[in-house]
TIROSE-179386 format. One record per residue: residue number from 1; chain; x, y, z of N, C-alpha, C, O in turn. Coordinates in pm, whole numbers, plus 32768, in hexadecimal, padded with zeros to 4 digits. Atoms other than C-alpha are relative to their C-alpha. Layout:
N
   figu   tilo    n_X    n_Y    n_Z   ca_X   ca_Y   ca_Z    c_X    c_Y    c_Z    o_X    o_Y    o_Z
    NUM      A      X      Y      Z      X      Y      Z      X      Y      Z      X      Y      Z
...
//
This chain:
62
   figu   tilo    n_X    n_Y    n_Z   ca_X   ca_Y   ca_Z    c_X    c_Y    c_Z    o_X    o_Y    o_Z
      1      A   8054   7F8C   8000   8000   8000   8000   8059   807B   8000   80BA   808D   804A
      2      A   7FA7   7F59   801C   808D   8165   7F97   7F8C   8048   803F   7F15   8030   802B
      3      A   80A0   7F9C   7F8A   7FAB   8269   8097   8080   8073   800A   80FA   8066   8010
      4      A   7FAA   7F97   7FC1   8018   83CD   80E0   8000   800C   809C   7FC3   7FBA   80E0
      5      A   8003   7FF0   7F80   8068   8463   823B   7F90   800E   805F   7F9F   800B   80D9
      6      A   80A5   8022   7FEB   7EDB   8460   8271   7FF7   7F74   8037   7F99   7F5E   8084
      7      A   7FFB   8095   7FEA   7F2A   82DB   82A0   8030   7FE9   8065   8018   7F75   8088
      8      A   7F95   8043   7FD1   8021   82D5   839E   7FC2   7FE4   8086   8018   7FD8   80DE
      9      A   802B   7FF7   7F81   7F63   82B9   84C1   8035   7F68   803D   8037   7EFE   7FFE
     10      A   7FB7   80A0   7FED   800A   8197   8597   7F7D   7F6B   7FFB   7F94   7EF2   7FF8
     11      A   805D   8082   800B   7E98   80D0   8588   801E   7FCE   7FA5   804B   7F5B   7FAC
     12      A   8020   8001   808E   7E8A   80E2   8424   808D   7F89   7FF4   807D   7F14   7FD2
     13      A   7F98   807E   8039   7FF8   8023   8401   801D   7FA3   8044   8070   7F4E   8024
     14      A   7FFB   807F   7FC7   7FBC   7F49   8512   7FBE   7F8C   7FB0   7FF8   7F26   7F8B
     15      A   8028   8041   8064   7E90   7EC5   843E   8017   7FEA   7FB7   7FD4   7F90   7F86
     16      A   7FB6   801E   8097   7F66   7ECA   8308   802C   7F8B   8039   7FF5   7F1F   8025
     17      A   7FBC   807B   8004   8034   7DEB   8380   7FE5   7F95   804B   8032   7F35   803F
     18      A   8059   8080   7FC7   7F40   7CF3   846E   8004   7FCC   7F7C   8035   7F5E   7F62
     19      A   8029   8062   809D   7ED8   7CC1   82DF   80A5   7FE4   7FA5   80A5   7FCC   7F2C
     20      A   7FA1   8002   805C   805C   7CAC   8279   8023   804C   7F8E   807F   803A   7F3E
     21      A   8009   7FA4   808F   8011   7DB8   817D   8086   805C   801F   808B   808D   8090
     22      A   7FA1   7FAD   800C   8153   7E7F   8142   7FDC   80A0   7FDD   7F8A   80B3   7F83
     23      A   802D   7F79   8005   812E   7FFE   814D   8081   804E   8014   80D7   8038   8069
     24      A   7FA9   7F94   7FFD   8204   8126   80F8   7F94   8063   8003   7F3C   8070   7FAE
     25      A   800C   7F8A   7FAD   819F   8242   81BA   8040   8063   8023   8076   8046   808E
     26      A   7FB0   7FB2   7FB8   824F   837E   81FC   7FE5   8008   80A4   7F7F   7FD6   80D4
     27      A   802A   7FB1   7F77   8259   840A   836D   7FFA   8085   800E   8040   80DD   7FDD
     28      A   7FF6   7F7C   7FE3   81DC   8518   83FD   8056   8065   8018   80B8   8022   7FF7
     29      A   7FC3   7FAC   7F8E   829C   8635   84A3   801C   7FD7   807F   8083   7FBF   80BE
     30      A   8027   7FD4   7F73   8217   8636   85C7   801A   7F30   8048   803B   7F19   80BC
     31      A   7FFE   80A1   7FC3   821E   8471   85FB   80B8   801D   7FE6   8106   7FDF   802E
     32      A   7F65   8025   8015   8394   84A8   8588   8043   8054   809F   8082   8014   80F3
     33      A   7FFA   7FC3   7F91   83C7   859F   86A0   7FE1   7FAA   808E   8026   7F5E   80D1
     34      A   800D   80BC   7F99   830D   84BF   87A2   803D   7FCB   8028   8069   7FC6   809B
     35      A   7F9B   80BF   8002   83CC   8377   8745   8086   804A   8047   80AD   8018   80B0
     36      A   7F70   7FB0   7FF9   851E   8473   8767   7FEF   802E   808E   8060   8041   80BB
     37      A   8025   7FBE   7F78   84A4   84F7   88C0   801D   7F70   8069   805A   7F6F   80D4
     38      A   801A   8079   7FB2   8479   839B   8944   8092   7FB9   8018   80B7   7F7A   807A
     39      A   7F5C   8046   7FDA   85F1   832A   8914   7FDA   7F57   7FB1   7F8A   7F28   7F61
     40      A   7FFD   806E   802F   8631   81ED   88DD   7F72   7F81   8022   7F66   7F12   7FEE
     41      A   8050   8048   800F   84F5   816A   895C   7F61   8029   7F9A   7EE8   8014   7FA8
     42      A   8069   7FA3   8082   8440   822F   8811   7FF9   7F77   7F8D   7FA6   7F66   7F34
     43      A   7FFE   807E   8070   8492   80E7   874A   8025   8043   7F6E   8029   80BD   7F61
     44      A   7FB6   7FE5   8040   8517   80FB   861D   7F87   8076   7F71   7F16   80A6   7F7A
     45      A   806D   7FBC   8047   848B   81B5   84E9   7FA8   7FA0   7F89   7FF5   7F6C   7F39
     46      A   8010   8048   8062   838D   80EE   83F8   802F   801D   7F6A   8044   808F   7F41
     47      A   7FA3   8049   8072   8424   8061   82AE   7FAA   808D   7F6A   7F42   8089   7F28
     48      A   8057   7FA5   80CB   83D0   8199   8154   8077   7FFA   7FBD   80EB   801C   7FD2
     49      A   7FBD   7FDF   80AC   8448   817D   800C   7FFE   808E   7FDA   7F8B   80B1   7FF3
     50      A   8013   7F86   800E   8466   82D6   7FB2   7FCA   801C   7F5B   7F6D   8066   7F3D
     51      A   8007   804B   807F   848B   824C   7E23   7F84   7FEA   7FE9   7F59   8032   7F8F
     52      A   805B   803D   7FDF   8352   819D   7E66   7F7C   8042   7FDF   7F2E   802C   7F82
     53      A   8041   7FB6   7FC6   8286   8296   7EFD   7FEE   804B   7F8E   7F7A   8071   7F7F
     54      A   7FE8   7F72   8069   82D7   838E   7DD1   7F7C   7FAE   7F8D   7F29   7FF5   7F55
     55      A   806A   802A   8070   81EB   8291   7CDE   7F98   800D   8034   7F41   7FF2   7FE2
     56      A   809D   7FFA   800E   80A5   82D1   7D99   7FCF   805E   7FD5   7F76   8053   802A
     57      A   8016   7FAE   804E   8039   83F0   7CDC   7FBB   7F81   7FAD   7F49   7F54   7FAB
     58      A   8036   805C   8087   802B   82F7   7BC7   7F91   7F9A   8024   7F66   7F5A   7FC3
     59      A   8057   8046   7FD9   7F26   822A   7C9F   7F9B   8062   7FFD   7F2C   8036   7FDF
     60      A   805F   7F98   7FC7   7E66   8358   7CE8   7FCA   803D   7F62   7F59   806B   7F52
     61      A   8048   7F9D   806A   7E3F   83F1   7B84   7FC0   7F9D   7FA3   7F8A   7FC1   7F3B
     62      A   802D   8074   8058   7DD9   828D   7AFA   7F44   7FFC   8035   7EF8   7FA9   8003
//
């Protein structure tokens, strides 16, 4: 699944991936901040293609 920063909510990619569905997602600001506040117990950052990410447009104008 390709989703913008509208997506990132941590439910949303928990359920992605209960269903195994792979998702590139940017992050917010403000969750990157957060995670960075928290230290090392912020966990790490989830997995974006940046490459990736750049083709949904082409999902969106289809």
């Amino acid at each position: 699944m390709i989703a913008d920063k509208a997506y990132t909510h941590p439910s949303t990619r928990t359920a992605l991936r209960q269903r195994r569905i792979k998702a590139t997602i940017p992050e917010r600001v403000d969750q990157i901040a957060r995670r960075k506040t928290k230290g090392s117990a912020g966990g790490r950052p989830p997995a974006f293609d940046p490459d990736l990410h750049k083709m949904r447009n082409v999902v969106e104008r289809c």
